[in-house]
C-alpha positions as semicolon CSV with decimal commas, in nm:
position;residue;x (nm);y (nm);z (nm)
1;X;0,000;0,000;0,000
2;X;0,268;0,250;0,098
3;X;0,431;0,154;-0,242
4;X;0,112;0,268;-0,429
5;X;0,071;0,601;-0,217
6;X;0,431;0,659;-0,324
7;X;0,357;0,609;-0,652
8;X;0,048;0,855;-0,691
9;X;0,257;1,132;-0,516
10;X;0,530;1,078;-0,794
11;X;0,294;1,100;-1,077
12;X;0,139;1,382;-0,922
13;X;0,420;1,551;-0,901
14;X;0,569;1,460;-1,218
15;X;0,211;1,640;-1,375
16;X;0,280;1,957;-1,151
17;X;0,631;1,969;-1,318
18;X;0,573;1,886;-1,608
19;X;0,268;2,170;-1,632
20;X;0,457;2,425;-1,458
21;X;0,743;2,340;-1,721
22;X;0,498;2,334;-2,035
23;X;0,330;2,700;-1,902
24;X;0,679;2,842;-1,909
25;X;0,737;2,762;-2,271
26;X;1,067;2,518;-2,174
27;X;1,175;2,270;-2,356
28;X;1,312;1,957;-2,163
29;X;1,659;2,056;-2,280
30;X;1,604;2,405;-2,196
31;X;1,492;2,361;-1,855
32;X;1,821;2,113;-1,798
33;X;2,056;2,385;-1,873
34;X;1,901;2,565;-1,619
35;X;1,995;2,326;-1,379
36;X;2,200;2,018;-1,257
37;X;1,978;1,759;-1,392
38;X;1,972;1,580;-1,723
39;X;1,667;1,622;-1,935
40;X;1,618;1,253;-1,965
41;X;1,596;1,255;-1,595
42;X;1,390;1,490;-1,578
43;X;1,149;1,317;-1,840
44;X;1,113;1,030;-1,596
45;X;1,059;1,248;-1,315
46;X;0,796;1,393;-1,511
47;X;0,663;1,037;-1,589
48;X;0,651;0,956;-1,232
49;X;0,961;0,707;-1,260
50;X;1,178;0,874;-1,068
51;X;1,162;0,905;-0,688
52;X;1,301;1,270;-0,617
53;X;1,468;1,388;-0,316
54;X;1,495;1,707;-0,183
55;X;1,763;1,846;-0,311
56;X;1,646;1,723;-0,670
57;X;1,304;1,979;-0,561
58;X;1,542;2,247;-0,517
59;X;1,756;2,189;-0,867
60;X;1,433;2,150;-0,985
61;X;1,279;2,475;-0,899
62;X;1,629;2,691;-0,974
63;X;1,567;2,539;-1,361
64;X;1,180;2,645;-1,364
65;X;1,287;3,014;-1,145
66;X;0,998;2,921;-0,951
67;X;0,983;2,873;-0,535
68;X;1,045;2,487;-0,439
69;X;0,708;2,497;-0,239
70;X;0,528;2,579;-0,588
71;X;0,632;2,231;-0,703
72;X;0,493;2,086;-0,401
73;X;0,166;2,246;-0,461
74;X;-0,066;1,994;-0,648
């Protein structure tokens, strides 16, 4: 069960990013050289594959110039 619950917060999250990402007008590759991730990684995170941690929130964020909490916020 907590494997499930896991898995609906990732794909959750992966939508927020993804639609924060998309309203922006960034490409995969353009939101990677804004930050420390690859764009391939950041396709699965966006695909709910990818378990994030914390710091990944914050890389995340510094590549969209948006707040880590907005990410959190879906």
């Amino acid at each position: 069960m907590i494997k499930k619950e896991g898995s609906v917060i990732q794909n959750n999250f992966g939508f927020n990013l993804k639609k924060i990402r998309n309203s922006k007008g960034l490409s995969l590759r353009a939101m990677a050289r804004n930050c420390d991730i690859d764009d391939s990684n950041i396709s699965k995170i966006e695909n709910g594959k990818f378990d994030v941690q914390l710091s990944t929130i914050f890389e995340l964020a510094k590549g969209l110039d948006i707040h880590p909490k907005d990410l959190l916020d879906f």
